[in-house]
C-alpha positions in Angstrom: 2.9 53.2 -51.9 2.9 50.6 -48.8 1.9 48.1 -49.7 2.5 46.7 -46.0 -0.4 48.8 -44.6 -2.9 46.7 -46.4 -1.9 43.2 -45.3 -3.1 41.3 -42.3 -1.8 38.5 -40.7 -5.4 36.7 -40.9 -5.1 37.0 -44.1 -2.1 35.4 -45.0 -3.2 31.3 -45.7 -2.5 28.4 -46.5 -5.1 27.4 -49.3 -6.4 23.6 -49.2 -8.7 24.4 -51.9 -7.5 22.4 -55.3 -9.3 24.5 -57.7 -9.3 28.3 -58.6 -13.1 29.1 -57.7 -13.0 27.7 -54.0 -9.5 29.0 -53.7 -11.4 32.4 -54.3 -14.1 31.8 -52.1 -11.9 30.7 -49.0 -9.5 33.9 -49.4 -13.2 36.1 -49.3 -13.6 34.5 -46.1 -11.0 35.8 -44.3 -12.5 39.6 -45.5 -14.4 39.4 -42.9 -15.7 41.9 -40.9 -14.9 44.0 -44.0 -17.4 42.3 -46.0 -19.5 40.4 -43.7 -22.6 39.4 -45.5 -22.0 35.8 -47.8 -24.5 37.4 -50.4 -22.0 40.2 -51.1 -19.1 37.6 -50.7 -20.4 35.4 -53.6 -21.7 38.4 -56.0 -17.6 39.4 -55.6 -16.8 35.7 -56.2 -18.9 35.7 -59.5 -17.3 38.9 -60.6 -14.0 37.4 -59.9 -14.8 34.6 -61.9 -16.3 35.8 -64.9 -13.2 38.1 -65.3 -11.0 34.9 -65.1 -12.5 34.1 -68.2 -12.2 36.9 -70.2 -8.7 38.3 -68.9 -6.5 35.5 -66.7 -5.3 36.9 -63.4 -2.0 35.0 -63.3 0.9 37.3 -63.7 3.9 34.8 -64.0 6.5 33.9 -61.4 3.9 31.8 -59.8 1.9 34.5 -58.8 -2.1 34.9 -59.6 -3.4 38.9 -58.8 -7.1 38.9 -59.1 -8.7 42.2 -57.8 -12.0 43.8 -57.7 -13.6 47.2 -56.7 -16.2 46.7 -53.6 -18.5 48.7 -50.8 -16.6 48.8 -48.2 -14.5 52.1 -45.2 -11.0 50.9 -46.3 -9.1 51.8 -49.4 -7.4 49.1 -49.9 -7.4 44.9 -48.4 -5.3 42.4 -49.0 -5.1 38.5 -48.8 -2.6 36.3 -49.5 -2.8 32.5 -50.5 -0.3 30.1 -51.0 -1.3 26.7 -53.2 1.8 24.4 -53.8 0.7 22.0 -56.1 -1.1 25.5 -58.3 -4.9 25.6 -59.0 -7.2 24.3 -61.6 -9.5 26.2 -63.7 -11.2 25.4 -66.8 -8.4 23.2 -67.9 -6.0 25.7 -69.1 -2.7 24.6 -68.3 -1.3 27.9 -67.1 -3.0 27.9 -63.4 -1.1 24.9 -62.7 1.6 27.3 -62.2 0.4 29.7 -59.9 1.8 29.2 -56.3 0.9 32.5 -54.8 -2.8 34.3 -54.8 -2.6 38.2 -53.6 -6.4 38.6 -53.6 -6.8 42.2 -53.7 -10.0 44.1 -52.7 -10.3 48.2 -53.7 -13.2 50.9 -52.5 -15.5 51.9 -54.8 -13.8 55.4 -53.9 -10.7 54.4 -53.5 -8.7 56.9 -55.2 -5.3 55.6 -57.9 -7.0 52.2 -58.0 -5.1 51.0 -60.7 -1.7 52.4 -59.8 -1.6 50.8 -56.6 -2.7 47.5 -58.6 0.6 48.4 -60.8 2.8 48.7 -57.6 1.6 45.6 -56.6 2.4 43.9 -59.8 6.0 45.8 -60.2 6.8 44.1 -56.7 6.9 40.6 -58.1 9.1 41.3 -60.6 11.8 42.1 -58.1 14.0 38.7 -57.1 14.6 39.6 -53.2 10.7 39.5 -52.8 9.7 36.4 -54.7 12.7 34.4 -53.3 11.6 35.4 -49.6 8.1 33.9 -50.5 9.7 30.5 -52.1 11.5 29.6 -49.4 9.2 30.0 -46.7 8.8 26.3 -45.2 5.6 26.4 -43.1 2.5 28.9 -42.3 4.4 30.9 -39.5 7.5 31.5 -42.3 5.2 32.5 -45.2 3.4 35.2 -43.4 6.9 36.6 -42.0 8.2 36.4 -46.0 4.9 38.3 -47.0 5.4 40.9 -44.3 9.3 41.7 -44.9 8.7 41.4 -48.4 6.6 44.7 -48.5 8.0 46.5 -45.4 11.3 46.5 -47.3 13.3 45.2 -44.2 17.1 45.9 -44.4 19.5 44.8 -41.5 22.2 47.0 -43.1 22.9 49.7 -40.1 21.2 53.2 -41.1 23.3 54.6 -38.6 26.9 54.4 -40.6 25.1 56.4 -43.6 23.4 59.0 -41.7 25.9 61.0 -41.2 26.7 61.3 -44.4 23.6 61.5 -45.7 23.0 64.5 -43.8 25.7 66.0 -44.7 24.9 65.9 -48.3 21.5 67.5 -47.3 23.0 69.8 -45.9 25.0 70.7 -48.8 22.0 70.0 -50.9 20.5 73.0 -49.5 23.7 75.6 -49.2 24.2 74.8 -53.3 20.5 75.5 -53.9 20.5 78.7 -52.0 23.7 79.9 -53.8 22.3 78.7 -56.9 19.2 80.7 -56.4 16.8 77.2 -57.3 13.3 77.3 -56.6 12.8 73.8 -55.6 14.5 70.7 -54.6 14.0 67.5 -56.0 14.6 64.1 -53.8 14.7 60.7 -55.2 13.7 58.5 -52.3 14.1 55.0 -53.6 17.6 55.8 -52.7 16.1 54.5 -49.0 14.4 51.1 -48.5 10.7 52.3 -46.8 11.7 51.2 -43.3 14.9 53.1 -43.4 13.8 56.7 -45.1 15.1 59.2 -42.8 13.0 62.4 -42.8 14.4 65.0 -45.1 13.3 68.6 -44.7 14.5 71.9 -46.8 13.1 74.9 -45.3 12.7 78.0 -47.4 12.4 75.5 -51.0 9.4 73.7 -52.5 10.4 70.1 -52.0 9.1 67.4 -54.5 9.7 63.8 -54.0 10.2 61.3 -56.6 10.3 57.2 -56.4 8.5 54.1 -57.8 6.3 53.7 -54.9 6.4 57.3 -53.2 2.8 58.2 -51.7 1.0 61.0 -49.9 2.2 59.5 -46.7 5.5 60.1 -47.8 4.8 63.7 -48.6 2.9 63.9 -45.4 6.0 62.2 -43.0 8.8 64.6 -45.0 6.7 68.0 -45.2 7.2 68.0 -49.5 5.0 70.0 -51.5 4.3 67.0 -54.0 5.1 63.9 -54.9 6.3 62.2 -58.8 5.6 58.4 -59.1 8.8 58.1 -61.0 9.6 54.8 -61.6 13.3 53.5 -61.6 14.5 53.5 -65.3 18.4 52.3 -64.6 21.0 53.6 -62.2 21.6 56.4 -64.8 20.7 59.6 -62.4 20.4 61.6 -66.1 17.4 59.6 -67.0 15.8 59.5 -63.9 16.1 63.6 -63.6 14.7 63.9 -67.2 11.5 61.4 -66.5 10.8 63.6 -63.1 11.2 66.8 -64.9 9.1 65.6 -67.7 6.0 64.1 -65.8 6.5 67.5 -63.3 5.9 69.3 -65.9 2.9 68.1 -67.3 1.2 67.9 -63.6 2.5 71.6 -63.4 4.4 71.2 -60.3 7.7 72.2 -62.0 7.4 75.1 -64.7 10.1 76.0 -67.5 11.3 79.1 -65.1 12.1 76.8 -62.5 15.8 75.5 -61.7 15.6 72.8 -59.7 18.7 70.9 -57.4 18.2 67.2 -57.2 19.4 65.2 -54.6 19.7 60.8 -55.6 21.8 58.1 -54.9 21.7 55.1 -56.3 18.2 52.7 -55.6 18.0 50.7 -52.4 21.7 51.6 -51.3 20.7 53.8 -48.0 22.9 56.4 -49.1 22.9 59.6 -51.5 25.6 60.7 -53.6 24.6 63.2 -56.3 23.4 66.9 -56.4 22.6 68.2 -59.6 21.7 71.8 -60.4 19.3 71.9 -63.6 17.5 74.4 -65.5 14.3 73.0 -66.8 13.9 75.5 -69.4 17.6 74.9 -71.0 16.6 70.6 -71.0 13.1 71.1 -72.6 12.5 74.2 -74.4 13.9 72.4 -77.1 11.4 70.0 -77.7 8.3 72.5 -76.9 8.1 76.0 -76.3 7.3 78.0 -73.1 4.0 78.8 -74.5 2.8 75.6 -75.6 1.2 72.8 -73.0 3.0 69.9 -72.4 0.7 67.4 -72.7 -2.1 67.8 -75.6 -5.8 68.2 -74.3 -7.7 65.5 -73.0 -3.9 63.7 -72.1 -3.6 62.6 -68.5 -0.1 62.5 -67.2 -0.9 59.2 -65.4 -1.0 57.7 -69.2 2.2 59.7 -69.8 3.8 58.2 -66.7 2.8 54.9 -67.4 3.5 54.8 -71.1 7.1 56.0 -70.2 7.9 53.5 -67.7 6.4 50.8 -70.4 8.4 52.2 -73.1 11.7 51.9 -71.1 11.3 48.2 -70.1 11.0 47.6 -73.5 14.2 49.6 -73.8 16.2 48.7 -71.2 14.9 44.3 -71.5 13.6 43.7 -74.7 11.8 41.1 -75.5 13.3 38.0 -74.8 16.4 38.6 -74.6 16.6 40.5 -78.2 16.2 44.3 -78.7 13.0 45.7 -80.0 11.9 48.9 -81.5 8.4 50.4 -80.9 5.8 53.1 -81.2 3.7 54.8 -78.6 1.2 57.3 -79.7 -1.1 59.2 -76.8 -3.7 61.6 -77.6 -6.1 63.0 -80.3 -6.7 59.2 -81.5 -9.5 60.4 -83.8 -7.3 62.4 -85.8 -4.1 59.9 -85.6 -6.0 57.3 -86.3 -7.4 58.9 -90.0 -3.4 59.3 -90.9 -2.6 55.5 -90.2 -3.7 51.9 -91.6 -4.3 49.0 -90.0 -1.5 46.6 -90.6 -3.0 43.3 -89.0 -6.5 42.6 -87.3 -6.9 45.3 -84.6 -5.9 43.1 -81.2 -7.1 45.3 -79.0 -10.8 45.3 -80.6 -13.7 43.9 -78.9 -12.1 44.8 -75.4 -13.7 47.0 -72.5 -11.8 49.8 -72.0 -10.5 48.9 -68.1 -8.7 45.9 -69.9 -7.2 47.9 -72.8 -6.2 50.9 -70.3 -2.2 51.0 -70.5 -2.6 52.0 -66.5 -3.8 48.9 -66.1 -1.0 46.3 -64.9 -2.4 43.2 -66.8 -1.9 45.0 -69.5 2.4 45.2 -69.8 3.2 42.2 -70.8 0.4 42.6 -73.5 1.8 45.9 -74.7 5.3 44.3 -74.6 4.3 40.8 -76.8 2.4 42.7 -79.3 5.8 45.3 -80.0 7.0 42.2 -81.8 4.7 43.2 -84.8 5.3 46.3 -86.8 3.8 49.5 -86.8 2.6 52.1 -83.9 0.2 51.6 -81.1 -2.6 54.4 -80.9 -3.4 55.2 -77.8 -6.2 57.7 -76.0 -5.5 60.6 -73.8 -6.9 58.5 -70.6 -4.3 55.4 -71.4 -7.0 53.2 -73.7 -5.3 51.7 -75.9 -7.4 52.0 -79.4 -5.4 49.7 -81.9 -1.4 48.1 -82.4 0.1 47.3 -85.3 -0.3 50.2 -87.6 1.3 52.1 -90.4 1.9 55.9 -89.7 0.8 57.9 -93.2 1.3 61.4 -92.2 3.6 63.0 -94.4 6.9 64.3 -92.5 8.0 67.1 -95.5 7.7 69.7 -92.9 9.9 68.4 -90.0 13.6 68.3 -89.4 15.4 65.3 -87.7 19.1 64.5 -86.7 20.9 62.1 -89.2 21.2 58.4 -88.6 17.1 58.0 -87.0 14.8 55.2 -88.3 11.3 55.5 -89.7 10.0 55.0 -86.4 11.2 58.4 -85.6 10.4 60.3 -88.7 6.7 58.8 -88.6 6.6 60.1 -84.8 7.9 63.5 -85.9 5.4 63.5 -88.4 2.1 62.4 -86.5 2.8 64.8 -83.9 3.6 67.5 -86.2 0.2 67.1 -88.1 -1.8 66.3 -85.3 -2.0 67.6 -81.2 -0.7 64.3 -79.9 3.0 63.2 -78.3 4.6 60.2 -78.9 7.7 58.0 -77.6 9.9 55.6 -79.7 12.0 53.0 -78.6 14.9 52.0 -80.7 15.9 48.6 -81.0 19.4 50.5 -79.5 17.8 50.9 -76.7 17.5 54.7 -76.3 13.8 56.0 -75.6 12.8 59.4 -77.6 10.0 61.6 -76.6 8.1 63.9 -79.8 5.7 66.7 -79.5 5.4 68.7 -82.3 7.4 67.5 -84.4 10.2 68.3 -82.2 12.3 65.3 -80.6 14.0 65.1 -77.0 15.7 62.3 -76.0 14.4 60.5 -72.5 16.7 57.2 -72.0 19.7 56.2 -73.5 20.7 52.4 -72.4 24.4 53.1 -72.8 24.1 55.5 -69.9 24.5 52.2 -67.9 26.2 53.2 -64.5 26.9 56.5 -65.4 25.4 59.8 -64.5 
């Protein structure tokens, strides 16, 4: 998603404010014509503020990311604050750290509200961005920093790849037409945004997949859809089986489908692997052709983003030490009947837009609370309903490789007795995917560099 469209130059400032609140109200300011009238100005202010309270806006790495959803044309706006000695709010030590505010106003109809919030977020975790906005000395340097941080700017020369590049394409297509695939599958984080050369495959359905891919990218390359795949490792395995998997439950691929995939490895410019792969043959063993992939009343956006949760935890830890975890999604009712609460319910008392896993405030919550044992149960729509519980479901009836934990038995067993899915992370680091009882393995960390 670009991120770039949304910011304006107005809007990148300096704060003099000292204290959270007026930092607020002088970023509101500069929304103007956008919002125009004070009243609605301060009603936003007030909502800003009485979510501070409840749920902090500060994100680490000296970054604060309040947001709220408002009347106004545009999807999306954007301003950006810089406070070098940090902010002060209700005496809690942690705003004192906060050297950056992205202020971040949504539409009321603005559509994938939350994942654009999660791209956001994702961006700050990445060191070439935050360094960029550190060292900018003065005004003039912190709104170029802001700008190339979220175009993507590269100086490498395009031209010395593109000839390669297309001649991979190229092959790309001859090996898919020989190979008699229905569709080809692109990974575009392969190109920084400002360097994406336009890719075309007549006569095949085209499907992109990246981090941040968007409709515009569909739009600019003439692909049939797009997968919000983020980037799990340089392993291409993993990131074919995470595309495959969410396009199957969105329905764009289907288990007659053989698809040819065309990645490289993320931010290098320049492809390097075609893979031919029969999605029927990778996950008819975990669920038959007949059966749905995701259980009723499951979105694939909670799939997506429980996935990309789950392989943090696999591929990081916690830090610095490997943790195992429990993710399930769907049919809570019925999950939650076959499990026991193990410590005081965290997650109770909480709206449901602040337990929502789709919700970036959210991961390093998930991620702290996989130090305590047991599964978290989670809804269909990504709500998060309770952490920390005991599985009970009996696993008599389900068959496992040798060597796997309880973790994985418990998930074989939940999702054998009831119409839910769940992932496991292994304190290995591999991430496993159940539905029915049946097992399929998504990430394995020693695939390191490999393919």
């Amino acid at each position: 998603m670009r991120i770039d469209r949304y910011i304006s130059s107005n809007r990148i400032i300096d704060l003099s404010s000292k204290d959270l609140v007026s930092a607020y109200s002088e970023m509101l300011a500069t929304f103007q014509p956008l919002i125009g009238s004070p009243a609605q100005r301060k009603k936003i202010l007030n909502e800003l503020v009485e979510r501070e309270k409840s749920l902090t806006s500060y994100i680490g790495e000296g970054v604060a990311l309040p947001h709220a959803r408002v009347k106004m044309k545009r999807p999306y706006a954007l301003a950006v604050g810089r406070c070098p000695a940090g902010l002060a709010f209700e005496g809690k030590d942690s705003y004192e750290d906060i050297r950056f505010v992205f202020l971040l106003l949504a539409s009321e109809k603005a559509k994938n509200y939350l994942s654009f919030l999660a791209s956001l977020a994702r961006a700050f975790q990445d060191s070439s961005v935050m360094d960029q906005l550190w060292m900018a000395r003065d005004n003039k340097e912190f709104k170029d920093s802001v700008r190339k941080a979220f175009v993507g700017a590269d100086d490498r020369p395009a031209r010395r790849r593109t000839k390669f590049n297309k001649l991979l394409t190229d092959e790309a297509s001859k090996i898919a037409k020989a190979a008699e695939c229905s569709t080809i599958l692109v990974f575009t984080d392969v190109f920084p945004p400002t360097l994406a050369p336009r890719m075309t495959f007549p006569g095949f359905k085209v499907v992109l997949a990246g981090e941040s891919v968007s409709d515009e990218d569909r739009d600019h390359h003439r692909a049939d859809a797009t997968l919000a795949v983020r980037t799990l490792s340089r392993s291409r395995l993993s990131q074919l089986r995470a595309a495959i998997l969410l396009g199957l439950t969105r329905g764009i691929f289907g288990f007659q489908d053989r698809v040819c995939c065309v990645g490289g490895i993320p931010g290098s410019g320049q492809f390097d692997t075609v893979l031919v792969v029969d999605v029927d043959e990778e996950f008819e063993s975990v669920i038959g052709q007949g059966d749905e992939m995701l259980p009723p009343g499951v979105a694939a956006e909670a799939l997506e983003r429980l996935t990309a949760i789950a392989t943090d935890l696999a591929t990081a830890g916690r830090e610095g030490k490997s943790i195992g975890a429990m993710f399930i999604l769907g049919d809570h009712e019925e999950v939650i009947k076959r499990s026991k609460q193990l410590v005081l319910n965290p997650f109770h008392g909480y709206g449901a837009e602040d337990r929502s896993i789709l919700n970036p405030f959210m991961d390093e919550t998930i991620k702290e609370l996989a130090l305590i044992d047991g599964a978290f149960i989670v809804r269909g729509d990504g709500v998060v309903e309770s952490a920390g519980c005991l599985i009970q479901a009996r696993a008599d009836e389900v068959e496992l490789p040798g060597g796997l934990g309880t973790r994985h038995a418990a998930a074989a067993a939940i999702t054998h007795a009831t119409d839910s899915l769940a992932l496991v992370v292994s304190s290995s680091g591999q991430v496993t995917y159940f539905r029915k009882g049946r097992m399929f393995t998504l990430f394995e960390k020693s695939e390191g560099r490999a393919l």
